[in-house]
Structures are given as C-alpha cells and as structure tokens.
C-alpha positions as CSV (number, residue, x, y, z in Angstrom):
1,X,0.0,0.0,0.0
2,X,1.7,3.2,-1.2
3,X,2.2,6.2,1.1
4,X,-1.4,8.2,0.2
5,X,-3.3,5.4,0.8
6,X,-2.0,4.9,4.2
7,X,-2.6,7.9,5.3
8,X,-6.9,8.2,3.7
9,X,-7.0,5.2,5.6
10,X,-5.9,6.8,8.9
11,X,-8.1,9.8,8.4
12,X,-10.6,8.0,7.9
13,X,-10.2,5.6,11.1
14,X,-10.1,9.2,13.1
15,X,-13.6,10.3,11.5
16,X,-15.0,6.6,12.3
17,X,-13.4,7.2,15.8
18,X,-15.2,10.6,16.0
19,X,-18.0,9.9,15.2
20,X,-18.4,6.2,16.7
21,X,-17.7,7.9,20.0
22,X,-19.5,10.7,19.8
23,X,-22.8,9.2,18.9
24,X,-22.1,6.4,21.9
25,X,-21.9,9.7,24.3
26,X,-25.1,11.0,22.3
27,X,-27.3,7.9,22.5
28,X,-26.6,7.2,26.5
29,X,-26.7,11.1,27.1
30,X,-30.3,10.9,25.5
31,X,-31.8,7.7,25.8
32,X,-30.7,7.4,29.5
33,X,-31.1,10.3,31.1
34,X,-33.5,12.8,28.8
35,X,-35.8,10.0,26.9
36,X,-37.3,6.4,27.9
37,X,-36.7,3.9,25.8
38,X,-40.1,3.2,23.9
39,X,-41.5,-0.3,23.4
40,X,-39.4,-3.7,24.9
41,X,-35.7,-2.2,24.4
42,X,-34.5,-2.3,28.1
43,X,-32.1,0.9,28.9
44,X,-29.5,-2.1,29.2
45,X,-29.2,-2.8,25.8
46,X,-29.2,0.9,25.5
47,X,-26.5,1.2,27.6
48,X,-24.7,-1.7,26.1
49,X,-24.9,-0.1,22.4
50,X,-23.5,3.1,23.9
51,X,-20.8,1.5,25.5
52,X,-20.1,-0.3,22.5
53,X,-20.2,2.5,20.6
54,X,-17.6,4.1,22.9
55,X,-15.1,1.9,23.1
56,X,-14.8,1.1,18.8
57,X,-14.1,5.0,18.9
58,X,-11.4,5.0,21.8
59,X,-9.4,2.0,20.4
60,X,-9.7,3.0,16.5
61,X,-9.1,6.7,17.9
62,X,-5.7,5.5,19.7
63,X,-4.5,2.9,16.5
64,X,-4.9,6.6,14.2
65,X,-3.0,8.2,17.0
66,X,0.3,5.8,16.6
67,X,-0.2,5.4,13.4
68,X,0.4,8.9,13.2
69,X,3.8,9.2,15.3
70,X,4.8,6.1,13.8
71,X,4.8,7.9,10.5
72,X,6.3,10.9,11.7
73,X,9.0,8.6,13.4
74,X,9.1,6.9,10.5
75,X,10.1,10.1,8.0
76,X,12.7,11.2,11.0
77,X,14.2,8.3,10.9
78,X,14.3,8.2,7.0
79,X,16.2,11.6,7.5
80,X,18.5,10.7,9.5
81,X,19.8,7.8,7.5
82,X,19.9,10.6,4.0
83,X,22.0,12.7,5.8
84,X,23.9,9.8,7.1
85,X,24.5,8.4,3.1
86,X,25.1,12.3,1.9
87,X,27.8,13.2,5.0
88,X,29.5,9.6,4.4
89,X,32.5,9.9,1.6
C-alpha cells in the first residue's frame, strides 16, 4: 500500500473514531437520562450499544494516533539515514 493510501485510511479511522464515540456519548446522554426507551428495548441494551459505541471509537481513535507518530517517526528516521549516506565519503 503506497504512502497516500495509508494515510486516507488513517483519516478516515479518526472520523470513524469521531464519530463512533461521539454518537455512543449522544445515544446514552439521550436515551438514558432525557428519553425512555419506547417499546421492549431495556435501557440495558441501550446502555450496552453506547458503550459499545464508545469503546470502537477509543481503540480506533488510539491505532490513528500511533499510526500517526509512527509515520512521523518513521520520515525522522528516514532523514537521519539521508543525511547519514550524503555526510559519508
């Protein structure tokens, strides 16, 4: 996978993160606390989807994170080792 690629799929993993947490915080703000569930759904399996919700955005939020500073390590390192080759006779 080429260099672009790599990084459309990390932006996108940190809008999924986004928005997979925010809308866990969202449902068990609301459904919880402001509005009864209607019908048979128990707040349970409310709470449950929310939580769920919650923690897909926290761990795909953190992966986007190091993959990130792995990058940036990544082109540090690669600049090290070209001014290593250009500084070596």
């Amino acid at each position: 996978m080429d260099q672009k690629k790599k990084i459309e799929l990390t932006r996108l993993q940190g809008i999924i993160a986004v928005a997979s947490f925010s809308s866990g915080v969202i449902i068990a703000s609301v459904c919880l606390f402001f509005i009864p569930p209607l019908g048979e759904i128990a707040s349970s399996a409310v709470s449950i989807v929310s939580e769920l919700l919650v923690l897909c955005g926290a761990i795909l939020g953190v992966k986007a994170s190091y993959d990130v500073k792995f990058r940036k390590f990544e082109a540090e390192l690669n600049q090290v080792i070209e001014n290593d080759n250009r500084n070596t006779p």
